[in-house]
C-alpha positions as CSV (number, residue, x, y, z in Angstrom):
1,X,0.5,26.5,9.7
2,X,-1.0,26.6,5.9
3,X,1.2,24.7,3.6
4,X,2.3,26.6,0.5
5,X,0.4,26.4,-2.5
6,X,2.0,24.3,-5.3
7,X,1.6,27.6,-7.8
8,X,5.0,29.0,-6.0
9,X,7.1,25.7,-7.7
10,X,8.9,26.1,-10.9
11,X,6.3,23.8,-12.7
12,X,5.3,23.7,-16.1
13,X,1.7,25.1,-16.7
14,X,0.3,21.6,-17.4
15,X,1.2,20.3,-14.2
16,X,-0.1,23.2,-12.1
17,X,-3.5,23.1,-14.2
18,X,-3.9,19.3,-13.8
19,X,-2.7,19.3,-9.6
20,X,-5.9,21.7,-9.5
21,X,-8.1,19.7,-11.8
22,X,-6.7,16.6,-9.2
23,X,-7.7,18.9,-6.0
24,X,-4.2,19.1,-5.4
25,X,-3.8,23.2,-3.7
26,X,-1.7,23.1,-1.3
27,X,1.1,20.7,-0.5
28,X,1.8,18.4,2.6
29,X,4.6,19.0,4.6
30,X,7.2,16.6,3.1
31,X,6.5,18.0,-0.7
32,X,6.6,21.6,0.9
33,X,10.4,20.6,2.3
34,X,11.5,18.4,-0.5
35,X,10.0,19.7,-3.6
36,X,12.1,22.6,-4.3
37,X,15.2,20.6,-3.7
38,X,14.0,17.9,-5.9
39,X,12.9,20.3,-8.5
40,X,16.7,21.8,-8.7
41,X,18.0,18.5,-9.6
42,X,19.5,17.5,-6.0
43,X,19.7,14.3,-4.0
44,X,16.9,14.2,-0.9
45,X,17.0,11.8,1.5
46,X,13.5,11.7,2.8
47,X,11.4,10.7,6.1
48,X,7.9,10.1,4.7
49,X,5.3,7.4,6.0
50,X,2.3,6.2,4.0
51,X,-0.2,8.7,3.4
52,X,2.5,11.3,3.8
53,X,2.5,12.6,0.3
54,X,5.8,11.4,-0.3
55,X,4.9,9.9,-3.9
56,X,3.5,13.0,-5.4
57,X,6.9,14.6,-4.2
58,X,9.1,12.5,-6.2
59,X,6.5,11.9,-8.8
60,X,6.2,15.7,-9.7
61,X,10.3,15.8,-10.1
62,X,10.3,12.6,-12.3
63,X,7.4,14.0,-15.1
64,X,8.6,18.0,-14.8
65,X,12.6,16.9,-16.3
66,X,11.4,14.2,-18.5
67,X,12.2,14.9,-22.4
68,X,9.2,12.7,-23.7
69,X,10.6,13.4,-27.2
70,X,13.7,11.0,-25.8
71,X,11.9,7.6,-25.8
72,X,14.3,5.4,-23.2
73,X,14.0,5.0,-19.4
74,X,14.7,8.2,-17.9
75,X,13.3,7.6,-14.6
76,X,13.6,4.2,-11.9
77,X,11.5,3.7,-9.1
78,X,12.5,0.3,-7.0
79,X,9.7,-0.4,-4.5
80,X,9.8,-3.2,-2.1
81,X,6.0,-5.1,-3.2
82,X,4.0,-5.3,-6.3
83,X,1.3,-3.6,-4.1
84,X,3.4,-0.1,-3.6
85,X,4.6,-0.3,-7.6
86,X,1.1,-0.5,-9.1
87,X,0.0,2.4,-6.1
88,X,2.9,4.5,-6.9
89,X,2.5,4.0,-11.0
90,X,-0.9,5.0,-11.1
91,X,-0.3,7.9,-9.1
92,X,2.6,8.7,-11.1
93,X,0.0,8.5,-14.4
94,X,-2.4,10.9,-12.8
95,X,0.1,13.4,-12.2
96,X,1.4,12.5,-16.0
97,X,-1.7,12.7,-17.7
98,X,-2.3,16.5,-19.1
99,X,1.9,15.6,-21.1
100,X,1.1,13.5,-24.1
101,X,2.9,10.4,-24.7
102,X,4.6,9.9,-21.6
103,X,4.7,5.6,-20.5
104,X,5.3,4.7,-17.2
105,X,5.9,0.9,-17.1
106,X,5.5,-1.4,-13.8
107,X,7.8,-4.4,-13.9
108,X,7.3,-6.8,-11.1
109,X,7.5,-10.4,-10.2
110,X,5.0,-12.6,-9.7
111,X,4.1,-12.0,-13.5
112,X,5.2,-13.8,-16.5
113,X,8.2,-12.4,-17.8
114,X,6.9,-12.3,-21.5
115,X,4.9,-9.5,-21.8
116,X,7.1,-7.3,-19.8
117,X,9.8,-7.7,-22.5
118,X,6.9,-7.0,-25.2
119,X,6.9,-3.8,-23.6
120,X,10.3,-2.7,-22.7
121,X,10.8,-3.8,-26.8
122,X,8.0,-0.6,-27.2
123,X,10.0,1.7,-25.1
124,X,8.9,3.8,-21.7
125,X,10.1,6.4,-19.9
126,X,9.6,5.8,-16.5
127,X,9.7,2.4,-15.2
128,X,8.5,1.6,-11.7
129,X,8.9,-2.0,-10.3
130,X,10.9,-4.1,-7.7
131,X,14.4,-5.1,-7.0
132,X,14.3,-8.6,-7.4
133,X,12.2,-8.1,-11.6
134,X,14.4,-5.3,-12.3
135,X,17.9,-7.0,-11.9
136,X,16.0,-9.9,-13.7
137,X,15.5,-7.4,-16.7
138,X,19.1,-5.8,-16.7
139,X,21.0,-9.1,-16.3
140,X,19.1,-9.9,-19.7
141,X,20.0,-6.9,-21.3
142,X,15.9,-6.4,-22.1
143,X,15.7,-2.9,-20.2
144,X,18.9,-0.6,-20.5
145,X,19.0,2.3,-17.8
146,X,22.0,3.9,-20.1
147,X,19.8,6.8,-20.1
148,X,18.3,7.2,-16.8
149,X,18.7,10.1,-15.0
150,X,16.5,10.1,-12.1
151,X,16.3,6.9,-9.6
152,X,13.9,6.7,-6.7
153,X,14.0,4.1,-3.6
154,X,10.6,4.4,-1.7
155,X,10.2,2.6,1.5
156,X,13.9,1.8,1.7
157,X,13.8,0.3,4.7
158,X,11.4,-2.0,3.7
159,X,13.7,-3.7,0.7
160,X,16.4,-4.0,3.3
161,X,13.9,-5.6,5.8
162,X,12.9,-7.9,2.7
163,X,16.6,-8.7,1.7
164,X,16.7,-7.0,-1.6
165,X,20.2,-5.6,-0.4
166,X,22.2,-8.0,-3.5
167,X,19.4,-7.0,-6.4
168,X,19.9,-3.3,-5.0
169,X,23.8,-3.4,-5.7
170,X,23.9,-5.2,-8.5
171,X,21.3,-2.9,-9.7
172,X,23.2,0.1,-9.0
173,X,26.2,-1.3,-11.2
174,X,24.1,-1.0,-14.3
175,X,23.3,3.0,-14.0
176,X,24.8,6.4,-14.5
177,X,26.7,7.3,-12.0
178,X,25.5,11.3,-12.8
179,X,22.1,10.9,-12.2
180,X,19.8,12.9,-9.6
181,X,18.6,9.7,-6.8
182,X,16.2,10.0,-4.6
183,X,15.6,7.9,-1.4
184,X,12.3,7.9,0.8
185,X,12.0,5.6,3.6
186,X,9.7,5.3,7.2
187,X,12.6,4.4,9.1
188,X,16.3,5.4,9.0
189,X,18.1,2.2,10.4
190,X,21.7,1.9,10.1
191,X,21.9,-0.5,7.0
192,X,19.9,2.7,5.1
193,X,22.2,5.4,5.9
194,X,25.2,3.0,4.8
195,X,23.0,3.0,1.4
196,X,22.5,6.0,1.1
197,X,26.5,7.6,2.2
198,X,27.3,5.0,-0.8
199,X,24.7,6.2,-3.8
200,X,24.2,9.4,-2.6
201,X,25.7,12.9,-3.2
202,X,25.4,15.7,-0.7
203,X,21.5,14.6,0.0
204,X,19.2,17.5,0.9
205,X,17.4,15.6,4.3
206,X,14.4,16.1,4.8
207,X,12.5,15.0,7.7
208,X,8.5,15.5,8.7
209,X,7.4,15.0,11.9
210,X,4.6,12.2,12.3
211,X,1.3,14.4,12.3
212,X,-0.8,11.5,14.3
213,X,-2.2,12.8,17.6
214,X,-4.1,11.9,20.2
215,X,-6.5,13.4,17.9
216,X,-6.7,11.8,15.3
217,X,-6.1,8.6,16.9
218,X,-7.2,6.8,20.3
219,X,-4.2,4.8,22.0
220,X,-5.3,1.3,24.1
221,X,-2.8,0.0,25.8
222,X,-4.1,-4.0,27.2
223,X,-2.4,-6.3,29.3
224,X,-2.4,-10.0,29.2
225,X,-1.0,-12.8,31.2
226,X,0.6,-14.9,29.1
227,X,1.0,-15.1,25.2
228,X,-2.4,-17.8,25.1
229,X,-4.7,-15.3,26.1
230,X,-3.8,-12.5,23.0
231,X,-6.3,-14.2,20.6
232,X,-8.8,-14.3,23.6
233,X,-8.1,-10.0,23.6
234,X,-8.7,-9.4,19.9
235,X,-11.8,-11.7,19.8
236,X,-13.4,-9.4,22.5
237,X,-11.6,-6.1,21.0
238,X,-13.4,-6.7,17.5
239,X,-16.4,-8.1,19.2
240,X,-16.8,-4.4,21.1
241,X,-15.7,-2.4,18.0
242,X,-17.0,-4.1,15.0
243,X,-15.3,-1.9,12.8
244,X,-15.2,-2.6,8.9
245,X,-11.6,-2.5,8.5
246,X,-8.9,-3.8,11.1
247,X,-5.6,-4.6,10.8
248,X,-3.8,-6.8,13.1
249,X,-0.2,-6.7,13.1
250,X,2.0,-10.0,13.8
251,X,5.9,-9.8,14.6
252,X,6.0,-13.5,12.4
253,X,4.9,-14.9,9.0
254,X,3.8,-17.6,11.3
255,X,2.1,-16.1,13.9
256,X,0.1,-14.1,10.9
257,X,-1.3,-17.7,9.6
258,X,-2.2,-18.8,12.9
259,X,-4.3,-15.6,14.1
260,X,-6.1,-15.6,11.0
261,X,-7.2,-19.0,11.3
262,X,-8.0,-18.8,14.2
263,X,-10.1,-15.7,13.5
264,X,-11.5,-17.4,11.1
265,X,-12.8,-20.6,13.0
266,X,-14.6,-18.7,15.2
267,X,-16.9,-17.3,13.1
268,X,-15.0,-13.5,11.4
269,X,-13.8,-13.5,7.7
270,X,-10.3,-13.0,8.7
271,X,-7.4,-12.8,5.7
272,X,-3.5,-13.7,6.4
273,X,-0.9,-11.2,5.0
274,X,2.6,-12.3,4.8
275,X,5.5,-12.8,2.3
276,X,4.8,-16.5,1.7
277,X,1.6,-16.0,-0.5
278,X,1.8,-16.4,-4.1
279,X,1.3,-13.5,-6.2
280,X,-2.1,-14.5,-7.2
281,X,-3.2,-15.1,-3.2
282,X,-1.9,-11.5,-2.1
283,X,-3.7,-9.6,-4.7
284,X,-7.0,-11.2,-3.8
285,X,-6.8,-10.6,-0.6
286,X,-6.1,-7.0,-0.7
287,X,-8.5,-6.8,-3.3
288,X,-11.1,-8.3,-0.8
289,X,-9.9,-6.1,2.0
290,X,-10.2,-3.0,0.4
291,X,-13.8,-3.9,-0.9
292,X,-14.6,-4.4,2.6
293,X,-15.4,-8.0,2.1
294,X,-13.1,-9.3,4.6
295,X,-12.9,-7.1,8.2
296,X,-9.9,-8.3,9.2
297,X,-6.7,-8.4,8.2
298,X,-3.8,-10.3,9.7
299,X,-0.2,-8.6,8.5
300,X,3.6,-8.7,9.2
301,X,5.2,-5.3,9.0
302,X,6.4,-6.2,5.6
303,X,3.6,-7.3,3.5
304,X,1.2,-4.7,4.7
305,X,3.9,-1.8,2.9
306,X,1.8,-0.6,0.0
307,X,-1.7,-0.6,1.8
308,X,-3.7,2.2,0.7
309,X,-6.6,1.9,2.8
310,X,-8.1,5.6,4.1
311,X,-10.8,4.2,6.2
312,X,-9.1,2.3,8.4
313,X,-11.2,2.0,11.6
314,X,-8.8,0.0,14.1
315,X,-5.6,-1.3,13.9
316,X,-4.0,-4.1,16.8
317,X,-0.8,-4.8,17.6
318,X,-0.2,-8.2,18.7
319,X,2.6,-7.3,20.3
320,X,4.6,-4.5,20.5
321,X,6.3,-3.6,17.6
322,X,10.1,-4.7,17.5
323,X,10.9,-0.6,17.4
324,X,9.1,2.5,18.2
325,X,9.4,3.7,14.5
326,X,7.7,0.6,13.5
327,X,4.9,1.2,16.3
328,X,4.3,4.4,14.7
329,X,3.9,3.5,11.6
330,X,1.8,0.6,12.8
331,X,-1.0,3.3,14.1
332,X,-0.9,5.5,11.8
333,X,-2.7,3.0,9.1
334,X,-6.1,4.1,10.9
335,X,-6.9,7.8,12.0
336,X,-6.0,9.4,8.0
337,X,-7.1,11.5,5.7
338,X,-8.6,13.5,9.2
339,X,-10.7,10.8,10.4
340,X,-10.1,9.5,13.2
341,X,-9.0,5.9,14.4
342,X,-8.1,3.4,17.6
343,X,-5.0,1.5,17.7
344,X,-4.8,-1.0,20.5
345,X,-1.5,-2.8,21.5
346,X,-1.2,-6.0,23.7
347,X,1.6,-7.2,25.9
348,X,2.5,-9.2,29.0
349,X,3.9,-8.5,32.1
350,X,7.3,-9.6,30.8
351,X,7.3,-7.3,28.6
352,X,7.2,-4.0,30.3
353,X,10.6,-3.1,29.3
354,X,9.2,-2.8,26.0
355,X,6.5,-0.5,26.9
356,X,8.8,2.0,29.0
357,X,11.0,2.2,25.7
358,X,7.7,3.1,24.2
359,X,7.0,5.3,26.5
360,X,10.5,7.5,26.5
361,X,10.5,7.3,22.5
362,X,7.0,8.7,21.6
363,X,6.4,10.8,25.3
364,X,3.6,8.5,25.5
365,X,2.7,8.0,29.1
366,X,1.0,4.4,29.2
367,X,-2.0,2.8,31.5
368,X,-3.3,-0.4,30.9
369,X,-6.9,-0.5,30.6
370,X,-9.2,-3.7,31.5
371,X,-10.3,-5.8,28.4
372,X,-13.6,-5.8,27.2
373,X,-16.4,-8.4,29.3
374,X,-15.7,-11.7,28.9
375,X,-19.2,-12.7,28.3
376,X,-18.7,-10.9,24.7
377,X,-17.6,-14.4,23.6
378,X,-21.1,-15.6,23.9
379,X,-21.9,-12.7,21.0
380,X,-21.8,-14.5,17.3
381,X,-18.6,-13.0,15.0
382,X,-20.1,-10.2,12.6
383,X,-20.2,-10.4,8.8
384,X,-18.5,-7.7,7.0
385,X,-21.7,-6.2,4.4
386,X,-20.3,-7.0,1.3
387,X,-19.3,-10.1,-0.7
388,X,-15.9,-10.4,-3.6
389,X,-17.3,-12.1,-6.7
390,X,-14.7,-13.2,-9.2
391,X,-14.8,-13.1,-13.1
392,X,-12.3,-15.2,-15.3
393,X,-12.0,-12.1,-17.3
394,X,-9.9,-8.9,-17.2
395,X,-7.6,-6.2,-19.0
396,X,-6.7,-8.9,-21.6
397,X,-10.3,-9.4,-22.6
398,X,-11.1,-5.9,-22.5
399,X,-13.1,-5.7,-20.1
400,X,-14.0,-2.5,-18.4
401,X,-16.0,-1.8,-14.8
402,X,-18.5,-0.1,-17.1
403,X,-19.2,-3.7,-18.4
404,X,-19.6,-5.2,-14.7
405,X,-21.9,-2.8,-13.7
406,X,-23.8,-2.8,-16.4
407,X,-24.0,-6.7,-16.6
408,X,-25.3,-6.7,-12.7
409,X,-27.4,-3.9,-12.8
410,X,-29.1,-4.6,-16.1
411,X,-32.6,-6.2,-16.5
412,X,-33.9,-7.9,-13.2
413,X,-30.6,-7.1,-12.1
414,X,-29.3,-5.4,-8.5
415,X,-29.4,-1.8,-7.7
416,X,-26.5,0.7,-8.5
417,X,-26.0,0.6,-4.8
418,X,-25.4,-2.4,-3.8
419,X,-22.6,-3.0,-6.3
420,X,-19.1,-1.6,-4.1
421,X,-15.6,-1.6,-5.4
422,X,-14.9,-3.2,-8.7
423,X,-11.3,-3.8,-9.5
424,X,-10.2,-4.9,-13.2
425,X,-6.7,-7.3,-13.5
426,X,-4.9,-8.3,-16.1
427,X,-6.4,-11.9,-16.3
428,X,-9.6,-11.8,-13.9
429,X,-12.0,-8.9,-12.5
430,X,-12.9,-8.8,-8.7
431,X,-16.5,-7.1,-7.6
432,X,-17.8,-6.0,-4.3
433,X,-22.0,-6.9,-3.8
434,X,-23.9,-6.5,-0.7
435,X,-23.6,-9.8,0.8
436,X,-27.9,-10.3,1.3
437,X,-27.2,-10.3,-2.7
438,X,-24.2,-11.9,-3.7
439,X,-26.4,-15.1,-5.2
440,X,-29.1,-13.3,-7.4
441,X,-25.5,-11.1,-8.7
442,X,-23.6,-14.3,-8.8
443,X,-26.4,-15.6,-11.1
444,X,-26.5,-12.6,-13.8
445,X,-22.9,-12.4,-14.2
446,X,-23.3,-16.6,-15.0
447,X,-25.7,-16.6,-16.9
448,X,-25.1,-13.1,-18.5
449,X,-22.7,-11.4,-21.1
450,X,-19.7,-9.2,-21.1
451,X,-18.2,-7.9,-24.0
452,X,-20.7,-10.5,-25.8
453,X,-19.0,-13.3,-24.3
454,X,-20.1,-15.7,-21.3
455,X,-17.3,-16.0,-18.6
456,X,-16.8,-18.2,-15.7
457,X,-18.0,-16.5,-12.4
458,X,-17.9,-17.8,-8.3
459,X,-17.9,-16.0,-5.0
460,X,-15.0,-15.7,-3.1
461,X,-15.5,-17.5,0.5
């Protein structure tokens, strides 16, 4: 069914004109449900999965009620990683960015504090960040929500999973009780409806059935005999599909370290995703994921919330997924944007129970299929195409992915196309190469300039 077209919402004229100017016609189903209930100052409880459209919903209601001429925090969205803040703050700007003077702030740990005060000092309108920074912030009285009057939990479940239930309350006791909130989350476990019966007033629900098909994406069901031969599986599963981008998903922290490792010994450029990174580590590794550096990535359920990668050619599943919800969500990460994707789950004969729960929950209707030939472990790992080269430079020195390129690409430098994704931090600068020449582009960024200063450069192995 053709969704409507966002020119039948009570927008301002700015918004529609710059939704068009961002391709933005027609809208998914989860903006088409929730939209006009946001738009009329109601609560919505929402169902919306990555890649549902789910922040441009909420995004459009916080920018179409701001009053820019009132300069305090009008808006709050809490996010459960830095990863979904900075995603959901620079989409929020986008939609922002044809009303003058209108901030949007991200405040999240893992950065020094300082700066973040500098800011809140300047004022913003919207502020987007996580539990844990935000309480930080209103227990020291440097960000005031006395005049908020929208608040927005995305990926709920998520902060619950993460144990962000104490910074959530307390954060609650330092708002307006009138205020319009909205709440967005994959899942609707117990311990989120109790949330939301507590915070909530008469919620609008709205709830978008998952749009993944056989389709769009190719369900492989493998079994094993025992837990000791699941590396053995994904070896020869990647080994057959060689695909760019894969994401395997682990049930543990643990586990997560151990697969990638192991990966990683035998010969594929493997990176571990988990909540016991530093701040530092898990940006460069998404960084290097998403610039198609590293093919494989290992994940928990938890860290890999916030990952916004469109081509995603394969996803595995360890093992099966502690819930169906969760199983879904785990396959939809490949087969988006109408491309289409595998997802391949593993499990042993003991657990077969799990797979006839999948089975009644998604009307799936599961045979195993034989793994690929054994004598695939005799093939050499494959090397993603490109190579991550790092800059000791970034937003704080001003420098700009016009200066990268131009740096690399300049005199006896490489071609246009062989620099990839070039992603600019606050304190360093990450840049894709084609990996046949990472060292001649190592060397000009050395031994060049940027911004008519030398900075330190190496390759990320």
């Amino acid at each position: 069914m053709t969704q409507p077209p966002f020119s039948e919402l009570p927008l301002q004229p700015a918004l529609l004109d710059n939704l068009t100017s961002l391709g933005y016609t027609r809208m998914t189903p989860i903006q088409a449900q929730s939209l006009p209930s946001i738009l009329a100052g109601k609560d919505v409880l929402g169902q919306g999965k990555t890649g549902s459209g789910k922040t441009a919903a909420f995004g459009l209601g916080l920018v179409e009620g701001l009053e820019v001429e009132r300069f305090q925090v009008q808006g709050l969205v809490l996010c459960p990683t830095r990863e979904l803040a900075d995603q959901v703050a620079r989409e929020i700007r986008r939609l922002a960015r044809a009303i003058p003077n209108i901030k949007v702030l991200t405040l999240c740990g893992g950065t020094p504090l300082g700066p973040q005060i500098g800011s809140l000092e300047h004022g913003a309108h919207i502020v987007v960040g996580t539990p844990g920074r935000i309480e930080e912030h209103l227990r020291k009285s440097t960000l005031k929500l006395d005049g908020l009057r929208k608040l927005v939990l995305d990926e709920a479940d998520r902060m619950l999973d993460m144990g962000f239930q104490p910074s959530l309350e307390a954060i609650f006791g330092y708002m307006p009780a009138k205020r319009q909130t909205l709440l967005f989350s994959a899942t609707f476990p117990e311990s989120v409806q109790v949330i939301a019966e507590r915070i909530m007033i008469q919620p609008v629900k709205v709830q978008v059935e998952e749009a993944h098909d056989n389709a769009s994406i190719q369900q492989h069901f493998y079994e094993v005999p025992d837990n000791g031969q699941r590396l053995t599986a994904v070896r020869l599963l990647l080994l057959q599909q060689r695909p760019d981008s894969a994401v395997i998903f682990c049930n543990t922290k643990k586990e997560t370290q151990e697969v990638a490792d192991e990966l990683c010994r035998n010969g594929f450029v493997a990176l571990a995703l988990h909540g016991d990174l530093e701040q530092k580590e898990r940006d460069r590794v998404l960084v290097r994921f998403a610039n198609k550096s590293a093919s494989v990535l290992v994940a928990t359920d938890v860290a890999a919330r916030g990952l916004d990668i469109d081509a995603m050619d394969l996803v595995i599943n360890y093992h099966i997924a502690r819930d169906s919800d969760v199983h879904l969500h785990r396959i939809g990460r490949t087969g988006r944007a109408g491309s289409t994707g595998t997802a391949c789950t593993l499990f042993t004969p003991k657990e077969h129970h799990k797979t006839i729960r999948l089975e009644a929950d998604l009307d799936l209707s599961i045979e195993p299929e034989p793994l690929p030939r054994k004598d695939l472990l005799d093939t050499p790992a494959y090397k993603p195409a490109m190579a991550t080269l790092q800059i000791d430079g970034g937003r704080k020195d001003k420098v700009r992915p016009g200066d990268i390129l131009g740096a690399l690409t300049g005199e006896q430098g490489i071609a246009g196309g062989q620099v990839g994704k070039i992603d600019v931090m606050e304190q360093s600068a990450y840049v894709a190469v084609a990996r046949d020449v990472a060292k001649p582009a190592l060397g000009k960024l050395q031994n060049g300039k940027l911004k008519g200063r030398s900075f330190r450069a190496r390759r990320i192995q």
